[in-house]
mmCIF file of the C-alpha atoms, coordinates in Angstrom:
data_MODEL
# 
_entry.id   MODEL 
# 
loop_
_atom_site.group_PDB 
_atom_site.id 
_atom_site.type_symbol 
_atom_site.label_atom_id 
_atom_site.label_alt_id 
_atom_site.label_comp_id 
_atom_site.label_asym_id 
_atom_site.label_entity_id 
_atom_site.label_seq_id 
_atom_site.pdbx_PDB_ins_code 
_atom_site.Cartn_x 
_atom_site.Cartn_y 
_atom_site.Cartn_z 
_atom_site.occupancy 
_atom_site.B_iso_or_equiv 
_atom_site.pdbx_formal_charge 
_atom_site.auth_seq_id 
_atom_site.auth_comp_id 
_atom_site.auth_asym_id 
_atom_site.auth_atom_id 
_atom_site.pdbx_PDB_model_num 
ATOM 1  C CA . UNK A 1 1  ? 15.945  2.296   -2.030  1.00 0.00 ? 1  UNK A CA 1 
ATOM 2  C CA . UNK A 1 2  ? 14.241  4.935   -4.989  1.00 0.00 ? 2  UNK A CA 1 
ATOM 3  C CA . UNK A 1 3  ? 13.333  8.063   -3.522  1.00 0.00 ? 3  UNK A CA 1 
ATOM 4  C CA . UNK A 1 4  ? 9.806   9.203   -3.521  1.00 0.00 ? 4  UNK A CA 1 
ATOM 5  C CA . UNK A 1 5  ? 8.782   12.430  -4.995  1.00 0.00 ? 5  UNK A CA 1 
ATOM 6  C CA . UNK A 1 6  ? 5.284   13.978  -5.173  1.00 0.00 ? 6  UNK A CA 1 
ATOM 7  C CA . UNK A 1 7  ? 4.341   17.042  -6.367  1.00 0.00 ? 7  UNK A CA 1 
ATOM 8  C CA . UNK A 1 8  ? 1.612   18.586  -4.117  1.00 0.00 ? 8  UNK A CA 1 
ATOM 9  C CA . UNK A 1 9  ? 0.605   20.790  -6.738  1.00 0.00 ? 9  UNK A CA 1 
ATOM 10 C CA . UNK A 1 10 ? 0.765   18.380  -9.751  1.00 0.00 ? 10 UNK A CA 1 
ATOM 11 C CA . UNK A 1 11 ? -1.579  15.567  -7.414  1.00 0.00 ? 11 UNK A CA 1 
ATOM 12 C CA . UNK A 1 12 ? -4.193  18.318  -7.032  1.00 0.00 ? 12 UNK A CA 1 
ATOM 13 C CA . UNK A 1 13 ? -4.575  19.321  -10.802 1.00 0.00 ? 13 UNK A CA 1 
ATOM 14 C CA . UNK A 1 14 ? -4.846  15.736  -11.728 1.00 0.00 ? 14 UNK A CA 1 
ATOM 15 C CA . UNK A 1 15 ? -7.659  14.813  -8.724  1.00 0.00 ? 15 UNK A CA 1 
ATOM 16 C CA . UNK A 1 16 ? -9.449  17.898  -9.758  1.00 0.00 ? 16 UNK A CA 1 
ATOM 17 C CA . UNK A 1 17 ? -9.404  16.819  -13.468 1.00 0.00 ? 17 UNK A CA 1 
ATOM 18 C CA . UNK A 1 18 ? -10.966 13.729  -12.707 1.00 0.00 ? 18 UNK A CA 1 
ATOM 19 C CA . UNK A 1 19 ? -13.716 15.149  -10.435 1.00 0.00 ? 19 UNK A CA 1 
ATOM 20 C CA . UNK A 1 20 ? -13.480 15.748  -6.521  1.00 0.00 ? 20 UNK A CA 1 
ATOM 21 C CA . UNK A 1 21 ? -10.541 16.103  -4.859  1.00 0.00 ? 21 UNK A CA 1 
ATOM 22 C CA . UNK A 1 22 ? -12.547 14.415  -1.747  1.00 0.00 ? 22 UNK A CA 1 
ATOM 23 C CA . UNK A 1 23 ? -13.418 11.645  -3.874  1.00 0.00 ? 23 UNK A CA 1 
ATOM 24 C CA . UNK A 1 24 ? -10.326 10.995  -4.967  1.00 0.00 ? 24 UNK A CA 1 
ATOM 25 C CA . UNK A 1 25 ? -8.837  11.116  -1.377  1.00 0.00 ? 25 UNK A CA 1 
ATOM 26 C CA . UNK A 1 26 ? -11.567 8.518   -0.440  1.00 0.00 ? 26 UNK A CA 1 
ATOM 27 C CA . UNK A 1 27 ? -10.716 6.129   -3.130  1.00 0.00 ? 27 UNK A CA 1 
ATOM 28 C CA . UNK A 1 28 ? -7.264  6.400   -3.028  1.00 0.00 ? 28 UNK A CA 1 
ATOM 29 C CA . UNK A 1 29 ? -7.766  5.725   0.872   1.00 0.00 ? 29 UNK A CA 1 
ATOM 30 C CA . UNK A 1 30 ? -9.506  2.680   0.198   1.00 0.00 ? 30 UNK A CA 1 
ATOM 31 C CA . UNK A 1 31 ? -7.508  1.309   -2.164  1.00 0.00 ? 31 UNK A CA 1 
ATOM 32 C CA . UNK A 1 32 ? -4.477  1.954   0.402   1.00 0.00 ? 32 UNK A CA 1 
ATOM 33 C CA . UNK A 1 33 ? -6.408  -0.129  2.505   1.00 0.00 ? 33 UNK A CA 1 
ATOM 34 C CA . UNK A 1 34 ? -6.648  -2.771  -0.287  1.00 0.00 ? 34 UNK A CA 1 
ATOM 35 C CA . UNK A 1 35 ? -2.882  -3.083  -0.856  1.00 0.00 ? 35 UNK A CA 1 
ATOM 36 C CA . UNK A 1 36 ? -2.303  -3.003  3.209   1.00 0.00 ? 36 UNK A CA 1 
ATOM 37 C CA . UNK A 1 37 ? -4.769  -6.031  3.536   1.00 0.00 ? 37 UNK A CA 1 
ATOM 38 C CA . UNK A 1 38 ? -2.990  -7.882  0.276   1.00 0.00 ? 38 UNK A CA 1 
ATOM 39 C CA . UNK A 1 39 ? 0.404   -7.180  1.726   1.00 0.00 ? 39 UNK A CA 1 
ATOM 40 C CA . UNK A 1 40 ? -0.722  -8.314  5.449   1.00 0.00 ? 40 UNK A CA 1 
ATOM 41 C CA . UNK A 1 41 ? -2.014  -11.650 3.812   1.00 0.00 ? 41 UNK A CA 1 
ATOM 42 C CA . UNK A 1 42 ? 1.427   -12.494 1.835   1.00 0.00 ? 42 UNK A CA 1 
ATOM 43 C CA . UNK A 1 43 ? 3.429   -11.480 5.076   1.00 0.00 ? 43 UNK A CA 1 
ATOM 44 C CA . UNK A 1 44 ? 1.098   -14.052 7.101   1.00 0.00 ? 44 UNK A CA 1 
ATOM 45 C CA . UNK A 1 45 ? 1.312   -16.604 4.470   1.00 0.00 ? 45 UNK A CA 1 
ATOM 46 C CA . UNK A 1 46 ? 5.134   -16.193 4.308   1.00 0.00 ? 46 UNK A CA 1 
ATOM 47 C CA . UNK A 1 47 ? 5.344   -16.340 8.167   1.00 0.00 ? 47 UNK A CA 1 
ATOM 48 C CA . UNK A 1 48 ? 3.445   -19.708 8.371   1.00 0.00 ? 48 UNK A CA 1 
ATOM 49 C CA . UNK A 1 49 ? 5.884   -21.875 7.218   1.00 0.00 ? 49 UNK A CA 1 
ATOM 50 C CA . UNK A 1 50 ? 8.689   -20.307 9.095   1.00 0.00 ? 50 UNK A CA 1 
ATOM 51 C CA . UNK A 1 51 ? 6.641   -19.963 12.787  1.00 0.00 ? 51 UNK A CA 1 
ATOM 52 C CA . UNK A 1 52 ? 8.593   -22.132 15.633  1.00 0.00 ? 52 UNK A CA 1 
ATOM 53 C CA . UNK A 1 53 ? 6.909   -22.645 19.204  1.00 0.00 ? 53 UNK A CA 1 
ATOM 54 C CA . UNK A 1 54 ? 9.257   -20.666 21.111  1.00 0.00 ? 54 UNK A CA 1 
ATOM 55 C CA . UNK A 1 55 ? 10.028  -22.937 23.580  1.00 0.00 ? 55 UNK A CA 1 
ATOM 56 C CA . UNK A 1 56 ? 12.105  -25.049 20.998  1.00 0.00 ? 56 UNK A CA 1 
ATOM 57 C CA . UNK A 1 57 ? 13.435  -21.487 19.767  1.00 0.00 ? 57 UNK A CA 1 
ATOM 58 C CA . UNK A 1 58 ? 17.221  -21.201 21.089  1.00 0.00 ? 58 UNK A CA 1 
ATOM 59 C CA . UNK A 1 59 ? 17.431  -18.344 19.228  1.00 0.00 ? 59 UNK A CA 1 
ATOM 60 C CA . UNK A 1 60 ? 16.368  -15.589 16.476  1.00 0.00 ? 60 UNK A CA 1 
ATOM 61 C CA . UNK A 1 61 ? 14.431  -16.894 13.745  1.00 0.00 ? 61 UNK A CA 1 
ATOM 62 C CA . UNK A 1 62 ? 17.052  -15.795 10.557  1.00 0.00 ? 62 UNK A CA 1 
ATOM 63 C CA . UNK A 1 63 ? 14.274  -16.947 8.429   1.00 0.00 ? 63 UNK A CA 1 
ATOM 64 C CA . UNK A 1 64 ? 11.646  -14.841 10.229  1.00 0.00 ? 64 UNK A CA 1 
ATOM 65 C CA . UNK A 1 65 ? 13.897  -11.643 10.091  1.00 0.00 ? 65 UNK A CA 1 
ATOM 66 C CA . UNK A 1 66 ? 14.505  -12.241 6.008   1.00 0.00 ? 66 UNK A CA 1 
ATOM 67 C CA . UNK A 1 67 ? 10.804  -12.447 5.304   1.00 0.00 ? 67 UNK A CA 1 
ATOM 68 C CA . UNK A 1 68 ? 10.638  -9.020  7.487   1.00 0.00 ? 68 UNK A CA 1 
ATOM 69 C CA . UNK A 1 69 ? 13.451  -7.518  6.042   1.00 0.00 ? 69 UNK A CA 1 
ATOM 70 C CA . UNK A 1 70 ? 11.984  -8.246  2.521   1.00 0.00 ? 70 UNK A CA 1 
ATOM 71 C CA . UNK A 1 71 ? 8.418   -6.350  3.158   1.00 0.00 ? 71 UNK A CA 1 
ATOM 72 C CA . UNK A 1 72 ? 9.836   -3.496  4.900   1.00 0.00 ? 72 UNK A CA 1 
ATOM 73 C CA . UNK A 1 73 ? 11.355  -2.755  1.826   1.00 0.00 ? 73 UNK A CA 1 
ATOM 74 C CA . UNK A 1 74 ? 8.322   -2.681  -0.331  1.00 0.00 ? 74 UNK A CA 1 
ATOM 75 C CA . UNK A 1 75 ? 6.558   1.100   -0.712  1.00 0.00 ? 75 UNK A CA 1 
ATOM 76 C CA . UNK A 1 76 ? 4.448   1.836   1.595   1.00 0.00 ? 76 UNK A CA 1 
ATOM 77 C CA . UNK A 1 77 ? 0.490   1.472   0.640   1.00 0.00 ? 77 UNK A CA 1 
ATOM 78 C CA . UNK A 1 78 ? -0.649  5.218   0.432   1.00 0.00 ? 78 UNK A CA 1 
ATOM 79 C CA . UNK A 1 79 ? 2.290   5.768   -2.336  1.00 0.00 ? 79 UNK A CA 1 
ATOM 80 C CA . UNK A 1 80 ? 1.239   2.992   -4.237  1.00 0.00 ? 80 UNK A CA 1 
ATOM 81 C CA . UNK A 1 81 ? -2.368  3.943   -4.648  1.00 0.00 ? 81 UNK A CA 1 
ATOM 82 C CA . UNK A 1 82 ? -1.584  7.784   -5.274  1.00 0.00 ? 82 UNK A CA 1 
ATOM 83 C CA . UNK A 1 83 ? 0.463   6.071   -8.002  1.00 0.00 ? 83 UNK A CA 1 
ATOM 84 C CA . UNK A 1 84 ? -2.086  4.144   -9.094  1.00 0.00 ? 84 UNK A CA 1 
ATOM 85 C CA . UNK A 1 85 ? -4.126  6.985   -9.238  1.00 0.00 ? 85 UNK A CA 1 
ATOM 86 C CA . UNK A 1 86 ? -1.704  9.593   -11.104 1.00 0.00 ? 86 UNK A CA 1 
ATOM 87 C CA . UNK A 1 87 ? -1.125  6.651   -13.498 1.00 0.00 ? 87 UNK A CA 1 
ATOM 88 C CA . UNK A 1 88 ? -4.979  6.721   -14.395 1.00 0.00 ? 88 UNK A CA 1 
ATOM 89 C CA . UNK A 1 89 ? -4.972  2.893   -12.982 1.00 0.00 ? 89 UNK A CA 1 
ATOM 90 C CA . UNK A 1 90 ? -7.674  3.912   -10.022 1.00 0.00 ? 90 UNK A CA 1 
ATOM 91 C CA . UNK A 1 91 ? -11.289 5.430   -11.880 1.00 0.00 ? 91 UNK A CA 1 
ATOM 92 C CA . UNK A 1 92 ? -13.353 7.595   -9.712  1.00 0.00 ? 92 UNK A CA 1 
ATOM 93 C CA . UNK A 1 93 ? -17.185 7.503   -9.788  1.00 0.00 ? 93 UNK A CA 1 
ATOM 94 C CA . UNK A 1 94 ? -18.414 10.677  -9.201  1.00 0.00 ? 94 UNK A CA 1 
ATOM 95 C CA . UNK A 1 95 ? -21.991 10.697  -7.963  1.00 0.00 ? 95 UNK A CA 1 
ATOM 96 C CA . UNK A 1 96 ? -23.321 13.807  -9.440  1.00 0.00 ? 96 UNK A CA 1 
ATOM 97 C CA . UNK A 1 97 ? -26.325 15.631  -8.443  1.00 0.00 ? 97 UNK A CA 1 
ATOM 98 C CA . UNK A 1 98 ? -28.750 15.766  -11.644 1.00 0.00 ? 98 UNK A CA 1 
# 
């Protein structure tokens, strides 16, 4: 498993270079929320095939536990979008007073 390392001080000179640091907290939330929903969706989609009424279950699922096993390994969504947004991929609209 990589390590994650973010610099506090390096995120908030690159939010404040590309407008509000609120704004950029906001988007980055949303698009957290965005990667939580696609990940959900892939983990349900996996699970379907693999799902057994638990009467007939004599035991654990070792199919089940793989497919969970393989997601909790993947980065968690708040990571991926400050990524995304250190890495220029995420573009802010700021909605400046004129």
């Amino acid at each position: 498993m990589s390590t994650y390392i973010v610099n506090p001080v390096e995120v908030r000179m690159e939010e404040s270079a590309k407008g509000s640091i609120y704004e950029s907290i906001v988007a980055m939330g949303q698009r957290s929320r965005q990667i939580n929903d696609q990940i959900k969706t892939q983990i349900y989609e996996r699970l379907a095939d693999v799902i057994v009424d638990s009467d007939e279950a004599e035991g654990p699922n070792l199919d089940q536990i793989a497919i969970s096993k393989e997601f909790d390994r993947v980065p968690k969504p708040t990571f991926l979008a400050m990524s995304e947004m250190v890495g220029g991929q995420i573009h802010v609209k700021s909605e400046q007073a004129e």
